[in-house]
MIDOSE-1310 file (N, C-alpha, C; in nm, 2 decimals, decimal comma, always signed):
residues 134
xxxx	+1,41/+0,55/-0,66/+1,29/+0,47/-0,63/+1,17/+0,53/-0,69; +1,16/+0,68/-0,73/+1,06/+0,76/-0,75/+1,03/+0,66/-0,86; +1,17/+0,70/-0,97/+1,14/+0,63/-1,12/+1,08/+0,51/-1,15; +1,15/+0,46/-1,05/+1,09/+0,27/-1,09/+0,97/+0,24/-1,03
xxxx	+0,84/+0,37/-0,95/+0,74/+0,38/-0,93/+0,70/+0,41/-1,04; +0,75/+0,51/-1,09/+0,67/+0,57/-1,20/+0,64/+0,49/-1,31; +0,78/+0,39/-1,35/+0,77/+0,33/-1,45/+0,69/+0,22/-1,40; +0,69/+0,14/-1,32/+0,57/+0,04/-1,28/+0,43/+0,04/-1,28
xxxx	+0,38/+0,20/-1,20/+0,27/+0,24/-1,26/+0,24/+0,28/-1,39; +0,32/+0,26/-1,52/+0,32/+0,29/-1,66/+0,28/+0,16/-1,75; +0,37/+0,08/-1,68/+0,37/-0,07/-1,76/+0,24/-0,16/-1,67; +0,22/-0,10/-1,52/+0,06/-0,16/-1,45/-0,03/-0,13/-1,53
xxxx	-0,06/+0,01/-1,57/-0,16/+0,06/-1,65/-0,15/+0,00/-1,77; -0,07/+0,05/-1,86/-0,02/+0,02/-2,03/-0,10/-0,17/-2,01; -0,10/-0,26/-1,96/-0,15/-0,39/-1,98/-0,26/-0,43/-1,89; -0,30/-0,36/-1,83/-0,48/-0,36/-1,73/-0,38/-0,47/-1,63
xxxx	-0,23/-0,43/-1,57/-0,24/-0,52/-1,41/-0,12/-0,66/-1,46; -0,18/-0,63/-1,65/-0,07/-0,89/-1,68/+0,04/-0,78/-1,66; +0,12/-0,73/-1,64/+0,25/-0,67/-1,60/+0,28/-0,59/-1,52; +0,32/-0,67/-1,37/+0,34/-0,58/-1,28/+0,24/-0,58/-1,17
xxxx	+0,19/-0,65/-1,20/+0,04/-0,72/-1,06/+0,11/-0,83/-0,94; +0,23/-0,87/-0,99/+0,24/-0,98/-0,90/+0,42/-0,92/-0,83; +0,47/-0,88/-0,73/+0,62/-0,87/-0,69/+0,67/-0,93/-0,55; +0,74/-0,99/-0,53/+0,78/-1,07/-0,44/+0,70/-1,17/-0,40
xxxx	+0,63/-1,22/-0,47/+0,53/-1,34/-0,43/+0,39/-1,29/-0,41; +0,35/-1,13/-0,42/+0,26/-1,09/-0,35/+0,19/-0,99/-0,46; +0,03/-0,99/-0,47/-0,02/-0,93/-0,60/+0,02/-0,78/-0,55; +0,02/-0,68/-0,65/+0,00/-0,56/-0,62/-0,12/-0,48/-0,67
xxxx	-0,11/-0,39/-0,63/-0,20/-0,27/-0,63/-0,17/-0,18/-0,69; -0,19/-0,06/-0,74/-0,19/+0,13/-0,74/-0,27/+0,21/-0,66; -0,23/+0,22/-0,50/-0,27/+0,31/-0,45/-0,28/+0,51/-0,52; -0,39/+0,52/-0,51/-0,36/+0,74/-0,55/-0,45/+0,81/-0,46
xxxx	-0,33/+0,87/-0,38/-0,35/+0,96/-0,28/-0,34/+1,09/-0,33; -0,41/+1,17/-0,21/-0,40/+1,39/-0,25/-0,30/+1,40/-0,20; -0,20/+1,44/-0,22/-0,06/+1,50/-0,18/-0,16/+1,59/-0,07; -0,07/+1,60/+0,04/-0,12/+1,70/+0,15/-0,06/+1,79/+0,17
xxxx	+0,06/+1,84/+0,14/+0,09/+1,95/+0,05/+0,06/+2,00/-0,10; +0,08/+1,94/-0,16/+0,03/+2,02/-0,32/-0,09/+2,00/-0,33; -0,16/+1,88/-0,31/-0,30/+1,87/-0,35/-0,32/+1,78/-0,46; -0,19/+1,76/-0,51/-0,20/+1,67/-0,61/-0,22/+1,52/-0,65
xxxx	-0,24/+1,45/-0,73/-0,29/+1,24/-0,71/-0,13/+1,23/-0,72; -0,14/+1,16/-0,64/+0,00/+1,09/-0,62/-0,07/+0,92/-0,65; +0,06/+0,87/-0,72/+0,04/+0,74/-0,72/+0,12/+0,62/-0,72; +0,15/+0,54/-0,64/+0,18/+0,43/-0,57/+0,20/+0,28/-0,59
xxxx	+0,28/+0,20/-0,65/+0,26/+0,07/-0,62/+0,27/+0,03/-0,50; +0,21/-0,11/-0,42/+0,22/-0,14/-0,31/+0,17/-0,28/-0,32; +0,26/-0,39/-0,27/+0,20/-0,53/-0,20/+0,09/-0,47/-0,15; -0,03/-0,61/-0,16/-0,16/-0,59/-0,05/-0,21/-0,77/-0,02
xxxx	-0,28/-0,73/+0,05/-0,37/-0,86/+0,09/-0,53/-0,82/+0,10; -0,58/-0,92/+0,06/-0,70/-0,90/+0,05/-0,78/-0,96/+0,21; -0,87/-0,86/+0,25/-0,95/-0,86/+0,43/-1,13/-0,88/+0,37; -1,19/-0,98/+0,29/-1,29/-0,92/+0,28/-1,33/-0,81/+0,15
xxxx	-1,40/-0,74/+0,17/-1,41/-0,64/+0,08/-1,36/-0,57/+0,07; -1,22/-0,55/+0,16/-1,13/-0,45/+0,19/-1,00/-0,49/+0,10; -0,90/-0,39/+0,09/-0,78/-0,44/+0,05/-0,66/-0,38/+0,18; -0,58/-0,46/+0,25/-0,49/-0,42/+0,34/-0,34/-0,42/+0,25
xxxx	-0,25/-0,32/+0,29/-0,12/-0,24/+0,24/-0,04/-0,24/+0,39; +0,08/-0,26/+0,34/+0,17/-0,19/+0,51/+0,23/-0,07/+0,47; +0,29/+0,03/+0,54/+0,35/+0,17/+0,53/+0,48/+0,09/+0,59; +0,55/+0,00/+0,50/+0,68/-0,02/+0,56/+0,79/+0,09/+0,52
xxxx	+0,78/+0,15/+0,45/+0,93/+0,24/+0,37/+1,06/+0,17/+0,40; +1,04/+0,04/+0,31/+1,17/-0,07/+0,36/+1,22/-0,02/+0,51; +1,17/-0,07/+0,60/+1,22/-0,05/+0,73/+1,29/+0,10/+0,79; +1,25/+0,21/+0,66/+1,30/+0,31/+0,74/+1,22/+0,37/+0,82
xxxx	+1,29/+0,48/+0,94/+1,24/+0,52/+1,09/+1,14/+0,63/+1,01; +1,12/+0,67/+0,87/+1,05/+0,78/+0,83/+0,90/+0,68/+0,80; +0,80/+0,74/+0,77/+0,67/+0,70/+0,73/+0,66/+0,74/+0,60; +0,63/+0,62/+0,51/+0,61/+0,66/+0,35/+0,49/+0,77/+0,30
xxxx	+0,53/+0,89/+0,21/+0,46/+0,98/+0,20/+0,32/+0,94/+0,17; +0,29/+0,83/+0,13/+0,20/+0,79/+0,07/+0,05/+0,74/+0,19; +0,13/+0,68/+0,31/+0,05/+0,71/+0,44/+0,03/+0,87/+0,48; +0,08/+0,92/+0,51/+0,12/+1,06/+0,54/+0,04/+1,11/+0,45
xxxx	+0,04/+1,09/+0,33/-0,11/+1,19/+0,27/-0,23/+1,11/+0,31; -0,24/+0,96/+0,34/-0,44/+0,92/+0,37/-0,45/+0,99/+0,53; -0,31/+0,98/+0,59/-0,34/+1,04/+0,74/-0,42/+1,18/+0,73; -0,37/+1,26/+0,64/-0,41/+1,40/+0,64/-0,55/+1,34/+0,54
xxxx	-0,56/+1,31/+0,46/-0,72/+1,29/+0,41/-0,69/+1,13/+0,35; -0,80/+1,07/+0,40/-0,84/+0,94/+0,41/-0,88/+0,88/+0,30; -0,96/+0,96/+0,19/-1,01/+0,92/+0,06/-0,93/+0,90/-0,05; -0,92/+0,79/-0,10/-0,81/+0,75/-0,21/-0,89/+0,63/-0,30
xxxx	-0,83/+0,61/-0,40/-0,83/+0,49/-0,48/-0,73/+0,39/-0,52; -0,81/+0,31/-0,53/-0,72/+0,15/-0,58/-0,72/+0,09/-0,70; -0,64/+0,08/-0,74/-0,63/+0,01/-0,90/-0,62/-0,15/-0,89; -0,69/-0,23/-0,94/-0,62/-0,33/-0,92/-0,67/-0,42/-1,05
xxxx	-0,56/-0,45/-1,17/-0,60/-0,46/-1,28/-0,67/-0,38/-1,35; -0,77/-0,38/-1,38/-0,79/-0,24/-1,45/-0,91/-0,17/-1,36; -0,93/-0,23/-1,24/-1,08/-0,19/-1,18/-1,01/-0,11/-1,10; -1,06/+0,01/-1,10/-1,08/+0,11/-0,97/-1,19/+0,12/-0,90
xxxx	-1,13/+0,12/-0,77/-1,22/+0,16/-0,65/-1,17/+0,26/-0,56; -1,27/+0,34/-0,55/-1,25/+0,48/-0,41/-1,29/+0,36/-0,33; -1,15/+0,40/-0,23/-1,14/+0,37/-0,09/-1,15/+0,48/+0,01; -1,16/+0,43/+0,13/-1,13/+0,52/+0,27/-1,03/+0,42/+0,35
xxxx	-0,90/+0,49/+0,36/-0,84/+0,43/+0,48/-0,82/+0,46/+0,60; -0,80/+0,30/+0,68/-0,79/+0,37/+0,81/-0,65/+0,26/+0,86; -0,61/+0,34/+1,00/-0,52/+0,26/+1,06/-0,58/+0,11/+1,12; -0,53/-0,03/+1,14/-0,59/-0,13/+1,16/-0,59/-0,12/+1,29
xxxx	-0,66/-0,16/+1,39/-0,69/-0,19/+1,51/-0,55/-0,28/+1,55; -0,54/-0,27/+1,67/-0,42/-0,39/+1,72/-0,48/-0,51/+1,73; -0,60/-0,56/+1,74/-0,65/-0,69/+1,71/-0,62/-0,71/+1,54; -0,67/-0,60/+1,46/-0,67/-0,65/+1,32/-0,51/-0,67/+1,27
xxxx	-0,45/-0,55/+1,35/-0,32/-0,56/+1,31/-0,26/-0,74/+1,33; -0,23/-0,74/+1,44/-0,22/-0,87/+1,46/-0,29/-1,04/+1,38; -0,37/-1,01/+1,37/-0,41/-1,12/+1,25/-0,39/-1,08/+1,16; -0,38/-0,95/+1,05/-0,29/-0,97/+0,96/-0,14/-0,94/+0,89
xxxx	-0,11/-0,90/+1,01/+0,05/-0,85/+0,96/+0,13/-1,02/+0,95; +0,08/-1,12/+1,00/+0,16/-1,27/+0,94/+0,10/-1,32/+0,81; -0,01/-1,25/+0,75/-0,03/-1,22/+0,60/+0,10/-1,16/+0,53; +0,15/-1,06/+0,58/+0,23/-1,01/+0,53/+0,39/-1,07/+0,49
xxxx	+0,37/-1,09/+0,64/+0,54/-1,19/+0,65/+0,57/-1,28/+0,62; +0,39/-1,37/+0,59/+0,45/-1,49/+0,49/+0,43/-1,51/+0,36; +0,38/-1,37/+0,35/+0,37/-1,37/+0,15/+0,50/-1,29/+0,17; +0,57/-1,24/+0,20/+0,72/-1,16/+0,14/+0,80/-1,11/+0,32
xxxx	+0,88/-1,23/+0,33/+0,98/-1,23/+0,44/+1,04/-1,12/+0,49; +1,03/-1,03/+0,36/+1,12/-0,91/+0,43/+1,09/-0,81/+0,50; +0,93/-0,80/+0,49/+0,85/-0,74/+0,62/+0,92/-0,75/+0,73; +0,91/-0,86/+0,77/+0,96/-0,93/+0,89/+1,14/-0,84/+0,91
xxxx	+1,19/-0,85/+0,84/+1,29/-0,76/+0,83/+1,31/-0,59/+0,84; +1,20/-0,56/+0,76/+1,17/-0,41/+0,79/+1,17/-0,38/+0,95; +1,07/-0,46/+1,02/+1,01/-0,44/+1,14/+1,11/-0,42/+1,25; +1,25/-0,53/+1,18/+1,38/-0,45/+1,31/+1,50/-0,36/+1,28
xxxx	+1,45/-0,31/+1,13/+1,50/-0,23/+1,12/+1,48/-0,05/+1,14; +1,39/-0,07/+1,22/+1,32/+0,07/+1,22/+1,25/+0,08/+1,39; +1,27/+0,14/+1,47/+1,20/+0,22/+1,63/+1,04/+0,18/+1,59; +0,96/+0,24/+1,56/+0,82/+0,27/+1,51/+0,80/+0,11/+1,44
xxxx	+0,63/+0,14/+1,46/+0,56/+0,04/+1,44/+0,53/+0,07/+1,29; +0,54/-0,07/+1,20/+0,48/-0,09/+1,06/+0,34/-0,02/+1,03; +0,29/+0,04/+1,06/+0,12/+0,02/+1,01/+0,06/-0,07/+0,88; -0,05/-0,09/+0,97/-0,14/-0,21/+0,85/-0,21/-0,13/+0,81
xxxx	-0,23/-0,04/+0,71/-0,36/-0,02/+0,64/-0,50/-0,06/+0,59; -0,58/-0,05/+0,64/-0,68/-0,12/+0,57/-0,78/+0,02/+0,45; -0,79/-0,07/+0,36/-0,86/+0,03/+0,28/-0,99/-0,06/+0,21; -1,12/+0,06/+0,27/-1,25/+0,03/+0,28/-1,33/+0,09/+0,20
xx	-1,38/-0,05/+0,08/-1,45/+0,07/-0,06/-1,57/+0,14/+0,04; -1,52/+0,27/-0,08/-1,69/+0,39/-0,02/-1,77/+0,40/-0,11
């Protein structure tokens, strides 16, 4: 899975976003987080929905009971950026409220069904990320 991140984020960049912006019905992103161990940019494709001037992400790790590393580094520091096409933006993220959660996690499940699938495949709750330009 690393690889076919890596190469996604290669062919996202290489065309500013016309390749590799849109997967399962749903645009993407390039989330880049500080590794919270090494310290290093880690970087990410990820479905999102757009909240406003925000952009929302889930931490599904296909329904597994672990939390994708990529939450696990904003949890440890919150400051990150977003690629989307060729624009970058520093974000800050945070976990969604259970009101926000709820209005948008059926964003989720009806732009790509298998959300909905992750969610009984795993104990723990999906988180909705919301990420808020700084």
């Amino acid at each position: 899975m690393k690889s076919v991140s890596q190469a996604h984020n290669v062919l996202y960049r290489a065309t500013g976003g016309r390749f590799g912006s849109h997967l399962l019905g749903m645009p993407v992103l390039l989330l880049a987080t500080t590794g919270r161990r090494s310290g290093k940019s880690r970087t990410t494709p990820l479905l999102y929905v757009r909240d406003g001037d925000a952009v929302v992400v889930v931490a599904s790790n296909g329904g597994s009971d672990f939390f994708p590393a990529w939450w696990l580094n904003l949890r440890s520091n919150p400051q990150a950026e977003v690629e989307i096409g060729r624009a970058r933006t520093r974000v800050i993220a945070r976990k969604a409220s259970p009101a926000e959660r709820v209005r948008l996690w059926p964003e989720f499940t009806s732009g790509y069904p298998g959300y909905a699938k992750y969610a009984t495949r795993t104990s723990r709750e999906i988180p909705v990320v919301i990420l808020e330009p700084r």
